[in-house]
FINUVEX-113938 format. One record per residue (C-alpha): residue in one letter; z, x, y. Coordinates in steps of 0.2 Angstrom, whole numbers, plus 5000, padded with zeros to 4 digits. Layout:
// FINUVEX-113938
{a; {Z; X; Y}}
...
This chain:
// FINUVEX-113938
{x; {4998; 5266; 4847}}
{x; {4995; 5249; 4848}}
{x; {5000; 5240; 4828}}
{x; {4981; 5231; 4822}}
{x; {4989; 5214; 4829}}
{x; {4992; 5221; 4845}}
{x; {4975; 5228; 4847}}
{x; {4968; 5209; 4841}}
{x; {4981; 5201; 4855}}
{x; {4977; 5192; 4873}}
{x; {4981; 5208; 4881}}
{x; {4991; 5196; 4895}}
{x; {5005; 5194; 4882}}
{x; {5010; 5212; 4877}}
{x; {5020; 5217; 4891}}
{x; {5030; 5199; 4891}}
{x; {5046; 5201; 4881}}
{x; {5053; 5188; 4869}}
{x; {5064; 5173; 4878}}
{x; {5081; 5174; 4869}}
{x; {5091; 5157; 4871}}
{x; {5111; 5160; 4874}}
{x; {5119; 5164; 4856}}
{x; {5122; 5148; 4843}}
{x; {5140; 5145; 4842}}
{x; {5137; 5146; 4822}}
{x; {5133; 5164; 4825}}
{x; {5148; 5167; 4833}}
{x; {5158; 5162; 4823}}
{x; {5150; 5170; 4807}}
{x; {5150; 5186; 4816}}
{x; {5166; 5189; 4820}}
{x; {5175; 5178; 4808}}
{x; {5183; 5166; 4819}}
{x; {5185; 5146; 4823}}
{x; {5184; 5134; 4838}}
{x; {5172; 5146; 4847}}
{x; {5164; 5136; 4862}}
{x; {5147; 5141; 4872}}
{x; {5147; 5140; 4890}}
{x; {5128; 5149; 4889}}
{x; {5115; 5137; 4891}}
{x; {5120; 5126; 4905}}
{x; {5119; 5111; 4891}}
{x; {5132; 5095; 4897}}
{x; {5147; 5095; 4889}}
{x; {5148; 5078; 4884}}
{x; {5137; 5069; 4871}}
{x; {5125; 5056; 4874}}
{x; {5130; 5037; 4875}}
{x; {5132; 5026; 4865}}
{x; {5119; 5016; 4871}}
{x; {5106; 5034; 4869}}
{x; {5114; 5035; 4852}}
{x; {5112; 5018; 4846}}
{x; {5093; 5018; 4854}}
{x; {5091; 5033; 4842}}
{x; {5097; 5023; 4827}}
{x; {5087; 5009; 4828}}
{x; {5072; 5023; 4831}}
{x; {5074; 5030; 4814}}
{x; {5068; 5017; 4805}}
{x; {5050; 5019; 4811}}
{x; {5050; 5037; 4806}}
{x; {5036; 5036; 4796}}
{x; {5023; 5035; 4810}}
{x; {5018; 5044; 4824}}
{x; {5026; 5043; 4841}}
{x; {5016; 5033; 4855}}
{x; {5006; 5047; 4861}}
{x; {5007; 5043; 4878}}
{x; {5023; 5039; 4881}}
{x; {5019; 5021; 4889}}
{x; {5034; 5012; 4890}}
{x; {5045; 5029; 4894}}
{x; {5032; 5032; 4907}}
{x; {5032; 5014; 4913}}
{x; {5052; 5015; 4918}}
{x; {5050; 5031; 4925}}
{x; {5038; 5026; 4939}}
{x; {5047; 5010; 4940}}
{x; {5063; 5021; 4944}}
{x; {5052; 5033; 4956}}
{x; {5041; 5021; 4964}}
{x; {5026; 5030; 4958}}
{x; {5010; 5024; 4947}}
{x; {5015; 5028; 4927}}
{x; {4998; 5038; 4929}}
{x; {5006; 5046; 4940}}
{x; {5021; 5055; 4928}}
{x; {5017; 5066; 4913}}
{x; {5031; 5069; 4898}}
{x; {5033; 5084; 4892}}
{x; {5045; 5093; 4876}}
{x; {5057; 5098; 4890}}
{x; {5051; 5106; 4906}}
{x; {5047; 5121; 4898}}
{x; {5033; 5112; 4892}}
{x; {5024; 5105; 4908}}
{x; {5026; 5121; 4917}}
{x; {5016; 5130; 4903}}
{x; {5004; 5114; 4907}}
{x; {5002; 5114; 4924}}
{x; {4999; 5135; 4923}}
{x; {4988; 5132; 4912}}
{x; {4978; 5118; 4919}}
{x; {4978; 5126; 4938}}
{x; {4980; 5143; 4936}}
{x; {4967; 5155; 4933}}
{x; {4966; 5173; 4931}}
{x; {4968; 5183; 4945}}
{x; {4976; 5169; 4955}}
{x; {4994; 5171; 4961}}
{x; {5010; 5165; 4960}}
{x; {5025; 5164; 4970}}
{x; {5042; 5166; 4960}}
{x; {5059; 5168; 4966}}
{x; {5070; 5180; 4958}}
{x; {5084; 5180; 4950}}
{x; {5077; 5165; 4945}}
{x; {5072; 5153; 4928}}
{x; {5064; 5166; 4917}}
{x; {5050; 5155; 4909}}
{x; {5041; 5154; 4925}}
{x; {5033; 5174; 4925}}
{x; {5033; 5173; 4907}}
{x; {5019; 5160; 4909}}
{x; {5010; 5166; 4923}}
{x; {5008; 5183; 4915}}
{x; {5002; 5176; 4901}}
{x; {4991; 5166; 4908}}
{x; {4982; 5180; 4918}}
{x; {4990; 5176; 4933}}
{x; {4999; 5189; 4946}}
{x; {5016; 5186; 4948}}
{x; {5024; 5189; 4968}}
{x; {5042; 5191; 4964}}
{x; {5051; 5185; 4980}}
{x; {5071; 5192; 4980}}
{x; {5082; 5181; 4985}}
{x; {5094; 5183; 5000}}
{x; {5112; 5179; 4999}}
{x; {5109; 5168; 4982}}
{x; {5097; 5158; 4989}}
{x; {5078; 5156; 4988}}
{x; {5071; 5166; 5004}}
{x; {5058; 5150; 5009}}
{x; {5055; 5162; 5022}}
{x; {5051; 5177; 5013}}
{x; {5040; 5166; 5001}}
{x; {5028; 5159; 5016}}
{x; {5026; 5177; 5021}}
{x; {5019; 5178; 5004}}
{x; {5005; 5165; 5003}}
{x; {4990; 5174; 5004}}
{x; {4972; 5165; 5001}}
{x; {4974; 5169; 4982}}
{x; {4991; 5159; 4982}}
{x; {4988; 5144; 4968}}
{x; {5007; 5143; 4964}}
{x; {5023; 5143; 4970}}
{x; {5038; 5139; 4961}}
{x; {5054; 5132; 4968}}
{x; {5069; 5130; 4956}}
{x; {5082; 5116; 4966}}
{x; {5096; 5120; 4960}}
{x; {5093; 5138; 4957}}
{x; {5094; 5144; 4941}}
{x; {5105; 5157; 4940}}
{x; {5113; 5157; 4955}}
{x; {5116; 5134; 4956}}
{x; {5114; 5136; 4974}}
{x; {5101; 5124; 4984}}
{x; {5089; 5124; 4997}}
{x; {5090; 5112; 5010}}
{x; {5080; 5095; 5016}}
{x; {5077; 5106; 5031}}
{x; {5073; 5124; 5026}}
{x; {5059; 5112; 5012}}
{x; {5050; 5105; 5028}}
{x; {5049; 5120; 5039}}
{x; {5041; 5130; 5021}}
{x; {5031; 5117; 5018}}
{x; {5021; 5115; 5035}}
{x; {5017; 5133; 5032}}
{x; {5008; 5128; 5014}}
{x; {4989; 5129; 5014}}
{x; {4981; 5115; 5006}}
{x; {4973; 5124; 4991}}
{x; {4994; 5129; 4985}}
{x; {4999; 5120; 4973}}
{x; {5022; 5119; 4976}}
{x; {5031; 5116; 4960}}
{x; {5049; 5108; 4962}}
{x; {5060; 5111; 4949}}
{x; {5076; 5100; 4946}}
{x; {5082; 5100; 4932}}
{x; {5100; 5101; 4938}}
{x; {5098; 5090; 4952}}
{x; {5109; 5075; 4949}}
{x; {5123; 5089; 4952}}
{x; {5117; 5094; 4968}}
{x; {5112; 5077; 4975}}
{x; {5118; 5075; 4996}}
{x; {5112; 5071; 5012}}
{x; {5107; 5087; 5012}}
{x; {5095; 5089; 4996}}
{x; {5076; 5086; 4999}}
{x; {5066; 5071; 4995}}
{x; {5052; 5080; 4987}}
{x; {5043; 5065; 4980}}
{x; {5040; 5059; 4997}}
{x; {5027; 5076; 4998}}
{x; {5019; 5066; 4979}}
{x; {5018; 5050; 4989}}
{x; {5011; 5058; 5006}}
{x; {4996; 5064; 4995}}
{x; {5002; 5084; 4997}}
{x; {4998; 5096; 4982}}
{x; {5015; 5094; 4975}}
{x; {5024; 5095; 4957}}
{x; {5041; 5087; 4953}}
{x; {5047; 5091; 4935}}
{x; {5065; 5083; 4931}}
{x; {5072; 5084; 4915}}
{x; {5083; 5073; 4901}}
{x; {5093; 5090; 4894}}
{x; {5106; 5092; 4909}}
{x; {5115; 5075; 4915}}
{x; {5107; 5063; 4901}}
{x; {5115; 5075; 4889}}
{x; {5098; 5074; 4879}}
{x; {5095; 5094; 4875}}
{x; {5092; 5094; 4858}}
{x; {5080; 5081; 4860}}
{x; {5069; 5089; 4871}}
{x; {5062; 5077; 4886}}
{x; {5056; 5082; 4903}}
{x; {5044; 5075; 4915}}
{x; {5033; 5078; 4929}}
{x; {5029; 5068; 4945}}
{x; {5013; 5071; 4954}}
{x; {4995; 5066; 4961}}
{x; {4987; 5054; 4947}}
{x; {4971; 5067; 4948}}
{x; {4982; 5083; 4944}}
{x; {4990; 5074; 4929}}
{x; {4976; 5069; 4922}}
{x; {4972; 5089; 4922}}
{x; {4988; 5090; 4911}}
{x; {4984; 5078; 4900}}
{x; {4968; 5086; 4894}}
{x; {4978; 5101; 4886}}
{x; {4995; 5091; 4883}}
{x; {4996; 5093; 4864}}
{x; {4995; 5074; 4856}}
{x; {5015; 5068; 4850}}
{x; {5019; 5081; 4861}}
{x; {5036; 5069; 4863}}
{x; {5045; 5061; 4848}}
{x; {5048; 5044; 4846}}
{x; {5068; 5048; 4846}}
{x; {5067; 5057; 4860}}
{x; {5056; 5044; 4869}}
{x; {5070; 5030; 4863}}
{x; {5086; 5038; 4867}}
{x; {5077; 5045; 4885}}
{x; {5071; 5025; 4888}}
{x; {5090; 5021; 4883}}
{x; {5097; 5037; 4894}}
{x; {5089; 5032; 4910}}
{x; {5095; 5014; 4913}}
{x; {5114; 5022; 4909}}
{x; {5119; 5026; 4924}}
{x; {5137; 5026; 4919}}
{x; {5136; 5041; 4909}}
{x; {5127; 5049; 4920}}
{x; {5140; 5047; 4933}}
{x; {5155; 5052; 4921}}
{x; {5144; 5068; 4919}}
{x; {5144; 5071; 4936}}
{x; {5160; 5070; 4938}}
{x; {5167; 5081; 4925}}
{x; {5157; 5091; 4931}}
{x; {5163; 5091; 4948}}
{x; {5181; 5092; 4942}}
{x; {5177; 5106; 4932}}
{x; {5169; 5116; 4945}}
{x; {5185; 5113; 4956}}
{x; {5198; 5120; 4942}}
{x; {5187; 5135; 4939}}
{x; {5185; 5138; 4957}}
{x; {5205; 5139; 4959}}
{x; {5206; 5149; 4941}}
{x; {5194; 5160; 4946}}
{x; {5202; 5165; 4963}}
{x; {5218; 5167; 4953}}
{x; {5211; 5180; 4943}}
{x; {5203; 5188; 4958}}
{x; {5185; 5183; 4954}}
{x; {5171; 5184; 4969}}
{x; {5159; 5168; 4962}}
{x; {5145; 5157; 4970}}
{x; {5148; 5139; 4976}}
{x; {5137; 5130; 4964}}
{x; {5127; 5115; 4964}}
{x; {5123; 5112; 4947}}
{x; {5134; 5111; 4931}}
{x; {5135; 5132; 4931}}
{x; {5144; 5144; 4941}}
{x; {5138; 5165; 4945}}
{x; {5152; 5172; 4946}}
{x; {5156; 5191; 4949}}
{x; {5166; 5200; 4936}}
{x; {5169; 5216; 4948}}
{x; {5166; 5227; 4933}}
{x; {5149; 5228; 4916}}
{x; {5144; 5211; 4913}}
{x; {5138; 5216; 4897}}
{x; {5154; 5223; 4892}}
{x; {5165; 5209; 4898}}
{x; {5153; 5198; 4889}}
{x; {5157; 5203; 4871}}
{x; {5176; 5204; 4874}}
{x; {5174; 5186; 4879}}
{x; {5163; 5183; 4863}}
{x; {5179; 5191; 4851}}
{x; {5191; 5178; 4862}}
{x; {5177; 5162; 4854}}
{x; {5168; 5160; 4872}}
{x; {5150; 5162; 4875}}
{x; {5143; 5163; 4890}}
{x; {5129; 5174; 4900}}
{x; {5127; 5189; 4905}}
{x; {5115; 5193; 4921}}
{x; {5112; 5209; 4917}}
{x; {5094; 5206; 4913}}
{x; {5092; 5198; 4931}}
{x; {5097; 5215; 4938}}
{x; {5114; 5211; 4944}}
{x; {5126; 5220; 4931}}
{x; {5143; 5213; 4934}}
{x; {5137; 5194; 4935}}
{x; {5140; 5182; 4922}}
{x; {5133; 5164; 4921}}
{x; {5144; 5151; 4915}}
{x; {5142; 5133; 4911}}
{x; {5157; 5121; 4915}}
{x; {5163; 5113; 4902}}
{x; {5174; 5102; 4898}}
{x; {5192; 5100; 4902}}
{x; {5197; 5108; 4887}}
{x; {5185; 5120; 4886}}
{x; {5187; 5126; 4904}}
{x; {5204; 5128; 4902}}
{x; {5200; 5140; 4885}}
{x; {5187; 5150; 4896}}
{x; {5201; 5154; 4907}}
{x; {5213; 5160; 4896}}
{x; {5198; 5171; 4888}}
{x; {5196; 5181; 4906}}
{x; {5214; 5182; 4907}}
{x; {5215; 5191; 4889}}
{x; {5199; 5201; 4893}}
{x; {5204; 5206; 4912}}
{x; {5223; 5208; 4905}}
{x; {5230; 5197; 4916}}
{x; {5246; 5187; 4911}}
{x; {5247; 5168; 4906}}
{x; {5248; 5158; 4922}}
């Protein structure tokens, strides 16, 4: 029986299940007593901010007392300036999660569908269903989003499609190619989101231009994000690239001071700071490398990654190898929700904190100290 709330609800909701973010490291640390606990959950960068981001934040502070600029003009001004778009061409959001709640709910009506790899970043059927839409979940093949298997799923009631590059769980890509070929196959009344959160990890000859679809005029959606390589998380800050008509749309549901003014500063700052972002990437790089040796040492099957994570295969429950690791002061991400119950997700971290991750799976799988 449904509780008196329930039977009050939009029945669209009932059937979607919390989101639960990785666990705090505070947590952890209360729960089991212990110190120095690292997470490697949440693909977060593992260096801090700049201190060019962290000075732009303190000078902020002392204007507190008023409202942030509710459109985001100057923010919006250096982004098209760094995109070669029209600032009424971008839309800022609090994180991505934000503008892909917008755009389902300025485009997506009930009834329509939406195409959605999977395994891939849980907020996208969450939303659809929410809104009324029908999610058509499309597997993905060897890691990787099946571009093929998702034309074969446009119908005449396709509004969405959603294409995370990097993927998210698995970090892998799809190519410059493999995006041409899908998108010749796209009728004009789809509406193709590209989601790249991760994609100054991933750049290559071989990653897609998709802002040359926004500048070509095609019914395309770019959303990029300041939580990954700016190292700007906590302060939630994302963006979306597209037709000046379809933000617009956006704008008339986008909550007013959706964006604070500290996260607007220290994202103006982030974005000329092309130094740190570089460092970023490569520690990143470097940390991917040493946990790709590690992991072959311990005799670990994992997933070439693109992105500042790694899948990688424990050979054994994900969930129980997950709270070993969380008595050893490591968090990181069990797939089992994904279907795929020996996977875990973990973010490279730093030097340090790679190195500490490692010695957790040795004392978990009981394998001796290198």
């Amino acid at each position: 029986m449904p509780t008196q709330w329930e039977s009050l609800a939009n029945e669209h909701i009932l059937g979607i299940a919390p989101y639960e973010p990785g666990k705090p490291i505070e947590e952890l640390e209360r729960e089991f007593g212990i110190h120095d606990a690292i997470k490697l959950a949440s693909n977060e960068n593992p260096l801090p901010p700049s201190d060019r981001v962290r000075q732009a934040i303190v000078t902020a502070l002392a204007a507190l007392n008023r409202y942030p600029d509710g459109s985001g003009f100057y923010l919006r001004q250096a982004l098209a300036k760094k995109h070669g778009v029209s600032p009424e061409q971008i839309v800022l959001g609090n994180g991505s999660n934000e503008l892909i709640e917008l755009l389902v709910r300025a485009f997506l009506r009930p009834g329509d569908e939406a195409i959605v790899p999977h395994p891939s970043f849980v907020v996208y059927p969450m939303i659809v269903q929410a809104a009324g839409g029908v999610r058509v979940m499309v597997m993905l093949k060897d890691y990787r989003l099946d571009l093929e298997a998702m034309a074969r799923a446009l119908t005449p009631l396709t509004k969405l499609v959603f294409i995370a590059n990097p993927n998210n769980p698995t970090a892998t890509i799809v190519t410059a190619e493999e995006v041409e070929h899908f998108m010749a196959r796209v009728p004009e009344r789809t509406i193709v989101v590209f989601d790249e959160a991760y994609i100054e990890f991933a750049m290559g000859p071989d990653f897609p231009e998709t802002l040359a679809y926004v500048k070509q005029g095609r019914k395309v959606i770019v959303l990029r994000t300041f939580s990954k390589a700016a190292s700007l998380a906590g302060l939630r800050v994302g963006y979306g690239i597209a037709d000046a008509d379809a933000i617009a749309l956006m704008n008339r549901i986008r909550q007013p001071f959706n964006v604070n003014s500290l996260a607007q500063a220290a994202a103006l700052a982030a974005l000329d700071d092309e130094p740190h972002v570089l460092e970023c990437v490569r520690t990143i790089e470097a940390g991917r490398h040493f946990l790709y040796e590690e992991f072959k040492a311990l005799g670990l099957q994992y997933v070439p990654s693109r992105a500042n994570f790694i899948l990688v295969d424990a050979g054994r429950s994900a969930a129980d190898i997950y709270q070993r690791l969380l008595k050893e002061g490591v968090i990181v991400r069990p797939m089992t929700p994904f279907g795929m119950e020996t996977a875990l997700r973990v973010t490279v971290g730093t030097p340090e904190e790679n190195r500490k991750l490692v010695r957790a799976f040795r004392a978990v799988l009981g394998k001796p100290s290198a």
